[in-house]
mmCIF file as Biopython writes it, N, C-alpha, C and O atoms, coordinates in Angstrom:
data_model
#
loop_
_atom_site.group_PDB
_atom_site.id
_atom_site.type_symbol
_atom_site.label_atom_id
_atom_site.label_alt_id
_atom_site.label_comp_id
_atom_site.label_asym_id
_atom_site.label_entity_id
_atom_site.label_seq_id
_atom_site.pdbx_PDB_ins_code
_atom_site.Cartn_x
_atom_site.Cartn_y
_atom_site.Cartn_z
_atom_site.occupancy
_atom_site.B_iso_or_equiv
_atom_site.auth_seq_id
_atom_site.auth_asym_id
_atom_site.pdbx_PDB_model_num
ATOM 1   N N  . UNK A ? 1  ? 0.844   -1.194 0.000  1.0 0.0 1  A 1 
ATOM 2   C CA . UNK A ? 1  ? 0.000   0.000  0.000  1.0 0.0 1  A 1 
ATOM 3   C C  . UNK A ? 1  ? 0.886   1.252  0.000  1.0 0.0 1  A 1 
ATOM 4   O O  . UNK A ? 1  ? 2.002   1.125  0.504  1.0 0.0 1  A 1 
ATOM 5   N N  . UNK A ? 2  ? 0.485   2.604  -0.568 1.0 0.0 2  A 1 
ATOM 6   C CA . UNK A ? 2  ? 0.821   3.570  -0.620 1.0 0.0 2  A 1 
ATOM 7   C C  . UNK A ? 2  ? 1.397   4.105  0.510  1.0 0.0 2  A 1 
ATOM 8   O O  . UNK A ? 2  ? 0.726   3.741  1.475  1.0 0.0 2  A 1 
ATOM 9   N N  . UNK A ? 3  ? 2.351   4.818  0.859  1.0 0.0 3  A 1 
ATOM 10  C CA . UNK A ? 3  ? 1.796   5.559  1.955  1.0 0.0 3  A 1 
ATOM 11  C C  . UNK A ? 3  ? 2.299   7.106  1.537  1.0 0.0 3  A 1 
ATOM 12  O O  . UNK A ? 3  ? 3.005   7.619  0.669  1.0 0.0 3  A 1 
ATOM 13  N N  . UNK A ? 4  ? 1.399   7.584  2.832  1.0 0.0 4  A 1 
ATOM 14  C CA . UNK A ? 4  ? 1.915   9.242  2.843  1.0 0.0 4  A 1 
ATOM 15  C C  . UNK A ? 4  ? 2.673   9.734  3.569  1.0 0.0 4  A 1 
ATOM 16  O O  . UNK A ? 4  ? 2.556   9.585  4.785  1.0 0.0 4  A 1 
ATOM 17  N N  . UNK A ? 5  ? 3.846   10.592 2.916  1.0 0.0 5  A 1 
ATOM 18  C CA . UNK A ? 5  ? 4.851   10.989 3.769  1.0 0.0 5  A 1 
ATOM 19  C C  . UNK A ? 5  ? 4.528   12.613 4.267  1.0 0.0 5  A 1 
ATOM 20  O O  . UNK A ? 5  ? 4.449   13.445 3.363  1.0 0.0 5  A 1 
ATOM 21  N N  . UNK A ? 6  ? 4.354   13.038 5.587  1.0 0.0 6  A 1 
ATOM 22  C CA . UNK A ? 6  ? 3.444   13.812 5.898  1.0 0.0 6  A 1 
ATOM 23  C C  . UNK A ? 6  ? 4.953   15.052 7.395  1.0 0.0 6  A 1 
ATOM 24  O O  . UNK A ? 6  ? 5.576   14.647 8.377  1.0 0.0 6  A 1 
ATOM 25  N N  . UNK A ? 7  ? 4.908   16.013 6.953  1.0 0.0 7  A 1 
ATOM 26  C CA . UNK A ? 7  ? 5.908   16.710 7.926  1.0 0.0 7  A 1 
ATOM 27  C C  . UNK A ? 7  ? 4.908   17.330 9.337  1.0 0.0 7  A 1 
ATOM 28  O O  . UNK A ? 7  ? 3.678   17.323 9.284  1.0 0.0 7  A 1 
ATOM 29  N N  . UNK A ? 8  ? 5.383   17.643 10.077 1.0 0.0 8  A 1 
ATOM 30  C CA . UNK A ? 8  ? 4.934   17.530 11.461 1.0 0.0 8  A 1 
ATOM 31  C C  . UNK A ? 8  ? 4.876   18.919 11.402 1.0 0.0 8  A 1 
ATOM 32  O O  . UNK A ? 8  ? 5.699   19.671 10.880 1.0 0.0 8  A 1 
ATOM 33  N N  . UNK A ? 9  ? 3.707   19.240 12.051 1.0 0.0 9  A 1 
ATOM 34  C CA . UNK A ? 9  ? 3.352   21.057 11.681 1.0 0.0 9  A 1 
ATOM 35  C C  . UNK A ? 9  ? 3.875   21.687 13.228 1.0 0.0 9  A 1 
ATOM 36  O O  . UNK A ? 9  ? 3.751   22.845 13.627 1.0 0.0 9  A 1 
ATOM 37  N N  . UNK A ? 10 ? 4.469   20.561 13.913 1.0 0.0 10 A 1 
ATOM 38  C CA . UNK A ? 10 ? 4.452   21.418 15.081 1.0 0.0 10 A 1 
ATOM 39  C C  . UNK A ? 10 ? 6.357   21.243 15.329 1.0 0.0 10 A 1 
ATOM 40  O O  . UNK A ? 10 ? 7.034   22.232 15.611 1.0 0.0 10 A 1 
ATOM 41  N N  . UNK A ? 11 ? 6.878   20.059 15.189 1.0 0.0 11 A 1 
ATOM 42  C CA . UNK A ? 11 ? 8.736   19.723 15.603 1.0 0.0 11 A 1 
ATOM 43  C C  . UNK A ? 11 ? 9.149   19.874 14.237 1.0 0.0 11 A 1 
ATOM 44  O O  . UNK A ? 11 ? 10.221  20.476 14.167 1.0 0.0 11 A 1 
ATOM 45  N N  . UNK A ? 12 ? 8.552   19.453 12.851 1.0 0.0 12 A 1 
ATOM 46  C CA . UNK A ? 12 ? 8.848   19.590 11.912 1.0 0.0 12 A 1 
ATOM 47  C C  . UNK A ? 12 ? 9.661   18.241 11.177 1.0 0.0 12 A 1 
ATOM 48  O O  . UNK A ? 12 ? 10.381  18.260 10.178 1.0 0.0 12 A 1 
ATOM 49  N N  . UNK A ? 13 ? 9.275   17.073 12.044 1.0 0.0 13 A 1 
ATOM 50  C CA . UNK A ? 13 ? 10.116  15.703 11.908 1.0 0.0 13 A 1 
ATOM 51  C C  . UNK A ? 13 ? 9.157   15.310 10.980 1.0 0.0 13 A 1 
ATOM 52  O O  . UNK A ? 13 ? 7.987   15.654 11.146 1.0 0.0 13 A 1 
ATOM 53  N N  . UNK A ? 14 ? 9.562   14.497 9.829  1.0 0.0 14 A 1 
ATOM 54  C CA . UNK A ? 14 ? 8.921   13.747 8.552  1.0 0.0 14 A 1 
ATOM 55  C C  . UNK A ? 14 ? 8.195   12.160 9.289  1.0 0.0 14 A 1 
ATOM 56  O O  . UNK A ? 14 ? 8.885   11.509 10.073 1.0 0.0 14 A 1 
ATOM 57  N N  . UNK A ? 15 ? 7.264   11.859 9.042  1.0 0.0 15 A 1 
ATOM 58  C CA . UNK A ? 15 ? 6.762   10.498 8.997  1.0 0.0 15 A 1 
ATOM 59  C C  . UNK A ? 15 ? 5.163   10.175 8.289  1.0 0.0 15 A 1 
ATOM 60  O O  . UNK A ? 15 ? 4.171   10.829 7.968  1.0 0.0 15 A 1 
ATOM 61  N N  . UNK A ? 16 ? 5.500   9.109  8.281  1.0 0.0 16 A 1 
ATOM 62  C CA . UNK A ? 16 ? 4.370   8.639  7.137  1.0 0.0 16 A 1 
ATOM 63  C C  . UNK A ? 16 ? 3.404   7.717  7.657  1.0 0.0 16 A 1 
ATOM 64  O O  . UNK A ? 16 ? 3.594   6.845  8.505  1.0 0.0 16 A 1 
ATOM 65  N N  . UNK A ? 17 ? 2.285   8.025  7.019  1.0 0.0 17 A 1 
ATOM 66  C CA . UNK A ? 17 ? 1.299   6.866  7.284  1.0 0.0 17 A 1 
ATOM 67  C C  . UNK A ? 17 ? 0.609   6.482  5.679  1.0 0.0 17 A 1 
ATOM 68  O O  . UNK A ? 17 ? 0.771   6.906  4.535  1.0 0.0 17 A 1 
ATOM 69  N N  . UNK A ? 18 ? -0.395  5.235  6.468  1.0 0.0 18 A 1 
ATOM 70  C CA . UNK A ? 18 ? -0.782  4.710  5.203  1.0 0.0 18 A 1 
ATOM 71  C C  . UNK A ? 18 ? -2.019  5.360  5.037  1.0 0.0 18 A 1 
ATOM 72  O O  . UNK A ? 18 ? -2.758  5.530  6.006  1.0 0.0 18 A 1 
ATOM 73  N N  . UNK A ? 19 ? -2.415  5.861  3.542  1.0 0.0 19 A 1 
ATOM 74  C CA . UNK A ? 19 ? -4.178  6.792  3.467  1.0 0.0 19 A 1 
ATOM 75  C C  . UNK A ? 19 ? -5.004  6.801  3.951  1.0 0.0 19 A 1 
ATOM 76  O O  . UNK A ? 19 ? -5.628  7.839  4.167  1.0 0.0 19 A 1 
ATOM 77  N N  . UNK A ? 20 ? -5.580  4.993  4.552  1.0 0.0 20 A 1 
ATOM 78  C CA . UNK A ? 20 ? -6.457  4.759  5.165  1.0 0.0 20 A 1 
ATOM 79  C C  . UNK A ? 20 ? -7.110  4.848  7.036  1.0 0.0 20 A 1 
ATOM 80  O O  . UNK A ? 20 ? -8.109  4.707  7.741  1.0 0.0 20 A 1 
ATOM 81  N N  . UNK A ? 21 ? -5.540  5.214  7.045  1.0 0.0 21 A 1 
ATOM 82  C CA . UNK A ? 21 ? -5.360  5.697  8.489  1.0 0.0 21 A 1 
ATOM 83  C C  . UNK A ? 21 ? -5.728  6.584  8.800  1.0 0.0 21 A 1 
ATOM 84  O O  . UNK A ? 21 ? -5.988  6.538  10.002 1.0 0.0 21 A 1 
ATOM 85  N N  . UNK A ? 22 ? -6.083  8.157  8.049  1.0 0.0 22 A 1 
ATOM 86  C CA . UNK A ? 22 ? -6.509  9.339  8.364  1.0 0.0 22 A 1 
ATOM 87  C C  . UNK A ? 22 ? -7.403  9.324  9.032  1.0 0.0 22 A 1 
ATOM 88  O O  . UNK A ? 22 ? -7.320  9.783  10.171 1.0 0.0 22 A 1 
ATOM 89  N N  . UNK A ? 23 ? -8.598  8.775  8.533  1.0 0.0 23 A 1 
ATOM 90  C CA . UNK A ? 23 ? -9.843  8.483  9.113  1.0 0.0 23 A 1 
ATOM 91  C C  . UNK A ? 23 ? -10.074 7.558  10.754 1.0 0.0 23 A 1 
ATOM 92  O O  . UNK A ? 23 ? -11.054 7.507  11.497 1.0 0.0 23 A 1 
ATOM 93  N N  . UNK A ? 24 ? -8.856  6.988  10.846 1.0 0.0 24 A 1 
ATOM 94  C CA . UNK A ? 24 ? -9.000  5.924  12.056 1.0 0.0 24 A 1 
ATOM 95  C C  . UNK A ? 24 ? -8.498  6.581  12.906 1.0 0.0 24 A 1 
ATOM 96  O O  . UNK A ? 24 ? -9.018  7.380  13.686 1.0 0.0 24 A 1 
ATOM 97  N N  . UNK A ? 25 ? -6.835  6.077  12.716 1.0 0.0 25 A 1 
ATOM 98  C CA . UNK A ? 25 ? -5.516  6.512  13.369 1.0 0.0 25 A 1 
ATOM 99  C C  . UNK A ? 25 ? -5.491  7.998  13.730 1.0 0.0 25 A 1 
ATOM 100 O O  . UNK A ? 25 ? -5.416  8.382  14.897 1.0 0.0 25 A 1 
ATOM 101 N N  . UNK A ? 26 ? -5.542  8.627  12.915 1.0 0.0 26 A 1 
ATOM 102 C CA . UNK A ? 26 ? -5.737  10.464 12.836 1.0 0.0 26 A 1 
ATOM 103 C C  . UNK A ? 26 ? -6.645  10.492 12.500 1.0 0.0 26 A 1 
ATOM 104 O O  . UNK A ? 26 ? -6.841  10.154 11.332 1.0 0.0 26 A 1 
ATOM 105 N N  . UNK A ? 27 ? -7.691  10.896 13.299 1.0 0.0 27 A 1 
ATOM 106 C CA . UNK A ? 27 ? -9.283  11.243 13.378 1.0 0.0 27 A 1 
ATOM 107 C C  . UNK A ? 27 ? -9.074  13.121 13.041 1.0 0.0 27 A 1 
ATOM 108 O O  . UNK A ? 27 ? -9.735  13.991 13.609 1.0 0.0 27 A 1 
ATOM 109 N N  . UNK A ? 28 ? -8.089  13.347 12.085 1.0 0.0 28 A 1 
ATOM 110 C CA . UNK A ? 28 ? -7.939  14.997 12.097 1.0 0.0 28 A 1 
ATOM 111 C C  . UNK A ? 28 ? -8.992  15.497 11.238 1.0 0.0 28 A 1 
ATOM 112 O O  . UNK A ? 28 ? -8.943  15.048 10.093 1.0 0.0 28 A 1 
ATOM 113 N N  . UNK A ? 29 ? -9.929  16.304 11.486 1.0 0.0 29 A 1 
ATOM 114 C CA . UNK A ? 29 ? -10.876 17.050 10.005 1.0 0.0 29 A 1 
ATOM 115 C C  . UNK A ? 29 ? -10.156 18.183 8.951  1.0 0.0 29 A 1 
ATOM 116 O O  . UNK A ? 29 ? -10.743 18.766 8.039  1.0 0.0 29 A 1 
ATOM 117 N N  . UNK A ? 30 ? -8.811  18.324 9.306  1.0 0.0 30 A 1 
ATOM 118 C CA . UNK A ? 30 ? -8.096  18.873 8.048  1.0 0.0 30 A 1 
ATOM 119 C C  . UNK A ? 30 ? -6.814  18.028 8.147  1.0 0.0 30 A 1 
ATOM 120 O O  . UNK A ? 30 ? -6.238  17.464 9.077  1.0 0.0 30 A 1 
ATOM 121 N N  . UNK A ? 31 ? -6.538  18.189 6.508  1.0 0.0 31 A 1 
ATOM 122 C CA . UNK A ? 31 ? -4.917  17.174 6.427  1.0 0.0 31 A 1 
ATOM 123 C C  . UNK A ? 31 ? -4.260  18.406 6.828  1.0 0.0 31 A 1 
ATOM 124 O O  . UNK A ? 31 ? -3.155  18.066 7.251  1.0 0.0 31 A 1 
ATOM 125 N N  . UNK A ? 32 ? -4.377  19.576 6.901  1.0 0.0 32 A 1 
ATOM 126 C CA . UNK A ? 32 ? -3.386  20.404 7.256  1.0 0.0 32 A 1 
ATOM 127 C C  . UNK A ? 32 ? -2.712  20.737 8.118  1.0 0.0 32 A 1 
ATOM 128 O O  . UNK A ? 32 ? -1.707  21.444 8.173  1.0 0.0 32 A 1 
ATOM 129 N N  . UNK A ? 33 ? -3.838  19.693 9.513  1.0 0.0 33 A 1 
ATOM 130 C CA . UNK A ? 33 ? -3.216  20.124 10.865 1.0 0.0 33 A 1 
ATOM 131 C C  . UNK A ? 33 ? -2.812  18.716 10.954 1.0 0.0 33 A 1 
ATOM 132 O O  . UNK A ? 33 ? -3.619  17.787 10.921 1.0 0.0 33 A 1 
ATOM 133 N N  . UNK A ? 34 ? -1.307  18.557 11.088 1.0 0.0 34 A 1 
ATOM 134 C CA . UNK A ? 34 ? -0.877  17.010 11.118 1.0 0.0 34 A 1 
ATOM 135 C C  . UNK A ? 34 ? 0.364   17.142 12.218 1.0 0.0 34 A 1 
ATOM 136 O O  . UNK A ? 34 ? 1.211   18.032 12.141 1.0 0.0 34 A 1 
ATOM 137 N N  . UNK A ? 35 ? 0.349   16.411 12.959 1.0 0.0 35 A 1 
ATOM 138 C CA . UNK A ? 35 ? 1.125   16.195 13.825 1.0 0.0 35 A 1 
ATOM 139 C C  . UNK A ? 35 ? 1.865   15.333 14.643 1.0 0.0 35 A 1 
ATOM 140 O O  . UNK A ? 35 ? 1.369   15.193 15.761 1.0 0.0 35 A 1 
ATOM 141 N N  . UNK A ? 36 ? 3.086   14.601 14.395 1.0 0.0 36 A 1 
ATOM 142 C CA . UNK A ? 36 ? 3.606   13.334 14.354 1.0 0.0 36 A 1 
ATOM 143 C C  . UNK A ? 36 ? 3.258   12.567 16.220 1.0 0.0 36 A 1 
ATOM 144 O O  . UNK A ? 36 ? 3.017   13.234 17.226 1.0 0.0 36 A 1 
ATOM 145 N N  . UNK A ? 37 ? 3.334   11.344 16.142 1.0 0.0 37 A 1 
ATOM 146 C CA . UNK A ? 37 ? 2.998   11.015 17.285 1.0 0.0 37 A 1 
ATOM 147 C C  . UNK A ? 37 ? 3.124   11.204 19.147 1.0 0.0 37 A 1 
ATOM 148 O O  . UNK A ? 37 ? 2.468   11.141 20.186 1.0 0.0 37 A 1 
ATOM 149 N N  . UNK A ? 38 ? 4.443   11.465 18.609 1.0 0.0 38 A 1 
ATOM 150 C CA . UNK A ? 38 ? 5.441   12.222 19.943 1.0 0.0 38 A 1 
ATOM 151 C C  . UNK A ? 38 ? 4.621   13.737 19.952 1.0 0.0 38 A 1 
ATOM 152 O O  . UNK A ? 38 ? 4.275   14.012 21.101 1.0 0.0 38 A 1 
ATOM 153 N N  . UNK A ? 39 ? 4.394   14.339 19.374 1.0 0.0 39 A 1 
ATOM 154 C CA . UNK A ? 39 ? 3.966   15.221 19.377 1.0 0.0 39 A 1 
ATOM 155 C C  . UNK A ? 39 ? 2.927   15.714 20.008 1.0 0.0 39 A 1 
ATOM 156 O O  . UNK A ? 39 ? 2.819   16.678 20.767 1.0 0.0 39 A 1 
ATOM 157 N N  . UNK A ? 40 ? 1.708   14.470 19.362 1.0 0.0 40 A 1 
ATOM 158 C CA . UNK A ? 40 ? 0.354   14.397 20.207 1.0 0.0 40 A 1 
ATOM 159 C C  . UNK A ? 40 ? 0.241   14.043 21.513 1.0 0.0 40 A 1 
ATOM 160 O O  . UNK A ? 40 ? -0.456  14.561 22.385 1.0 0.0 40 A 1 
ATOM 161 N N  . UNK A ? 41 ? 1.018   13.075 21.581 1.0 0.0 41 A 1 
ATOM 162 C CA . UNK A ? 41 ? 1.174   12.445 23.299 1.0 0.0 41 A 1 
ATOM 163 C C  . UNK A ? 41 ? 1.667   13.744 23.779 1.0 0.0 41 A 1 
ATOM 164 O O  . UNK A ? 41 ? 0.891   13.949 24.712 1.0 0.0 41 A 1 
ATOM 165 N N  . UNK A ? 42 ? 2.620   14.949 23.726 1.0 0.0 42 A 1 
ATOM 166 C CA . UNK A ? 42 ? 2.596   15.761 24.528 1.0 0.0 42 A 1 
ATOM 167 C C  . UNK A ? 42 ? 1.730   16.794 24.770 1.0 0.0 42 A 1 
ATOM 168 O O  . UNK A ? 42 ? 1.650   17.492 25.781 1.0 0.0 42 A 1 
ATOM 169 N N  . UNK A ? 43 ? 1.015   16.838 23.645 1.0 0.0 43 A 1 
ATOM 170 C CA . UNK A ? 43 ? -0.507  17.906 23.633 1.0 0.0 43 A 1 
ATOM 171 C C  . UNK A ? 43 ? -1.571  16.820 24.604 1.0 0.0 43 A 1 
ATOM 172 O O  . UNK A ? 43 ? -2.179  17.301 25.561 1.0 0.0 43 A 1 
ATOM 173 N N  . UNK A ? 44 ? -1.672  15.788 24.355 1.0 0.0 44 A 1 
ATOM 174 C CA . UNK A ? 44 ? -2.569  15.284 24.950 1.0 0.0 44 A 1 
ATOM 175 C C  . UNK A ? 44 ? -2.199  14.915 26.654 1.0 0.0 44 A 1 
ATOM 176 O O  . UNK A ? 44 ? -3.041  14.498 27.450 1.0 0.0 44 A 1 
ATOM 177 N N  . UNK A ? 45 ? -0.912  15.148 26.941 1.0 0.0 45 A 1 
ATOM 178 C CA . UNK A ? 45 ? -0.508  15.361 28.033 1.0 0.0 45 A 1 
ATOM 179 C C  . UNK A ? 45 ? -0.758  16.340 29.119 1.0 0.0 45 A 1 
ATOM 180 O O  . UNK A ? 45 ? -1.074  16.262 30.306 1.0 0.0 45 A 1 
ATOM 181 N N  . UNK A ? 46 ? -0.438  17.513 28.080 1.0 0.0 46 A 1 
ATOM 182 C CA . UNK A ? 46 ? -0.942  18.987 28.450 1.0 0.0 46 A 1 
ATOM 183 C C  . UNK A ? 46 ? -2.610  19.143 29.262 1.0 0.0 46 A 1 
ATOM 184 O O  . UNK A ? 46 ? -2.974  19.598 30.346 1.0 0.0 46 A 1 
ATOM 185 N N  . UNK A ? 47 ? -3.494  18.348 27.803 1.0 0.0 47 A 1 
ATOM 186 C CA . UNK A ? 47 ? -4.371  18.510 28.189 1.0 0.0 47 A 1 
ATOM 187 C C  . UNK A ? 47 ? -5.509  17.058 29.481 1.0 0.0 47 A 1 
ATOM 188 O O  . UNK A ? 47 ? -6.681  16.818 29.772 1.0 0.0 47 A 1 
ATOM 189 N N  . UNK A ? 48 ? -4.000  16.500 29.823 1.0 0.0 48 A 1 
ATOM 190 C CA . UNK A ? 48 ? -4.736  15.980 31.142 1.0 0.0 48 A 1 
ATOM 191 C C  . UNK A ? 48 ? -5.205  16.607 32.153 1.0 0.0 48 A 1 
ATOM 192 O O  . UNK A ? 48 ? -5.741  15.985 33.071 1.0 0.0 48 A 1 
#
């Protein structure tokens, strides 16, 4: 399968997922706000 190579809007580190993941994995409603995993775990940290 394809995947997408996608840059991190917030550290700026490259990683990829596969298309079908957007919808699951990244429940995001714009591709524009993308943000690699390390990333989220610390926002979602924040917001414990």
């Amino acid at each position: 399968m394809e995947k997408l190579w996608i840059e991190c809007q917030k550290c700026g580190s490259v990683f990829w997922i596969y298309p079908d993941e957007i919808g699951t994995i990244y429940p995001k409603r714009s591709i524009d706000y993308q943000i690699c995993s390390k990333c989220e775990q610390e926002v979602n940290n924040k917001n414990q």
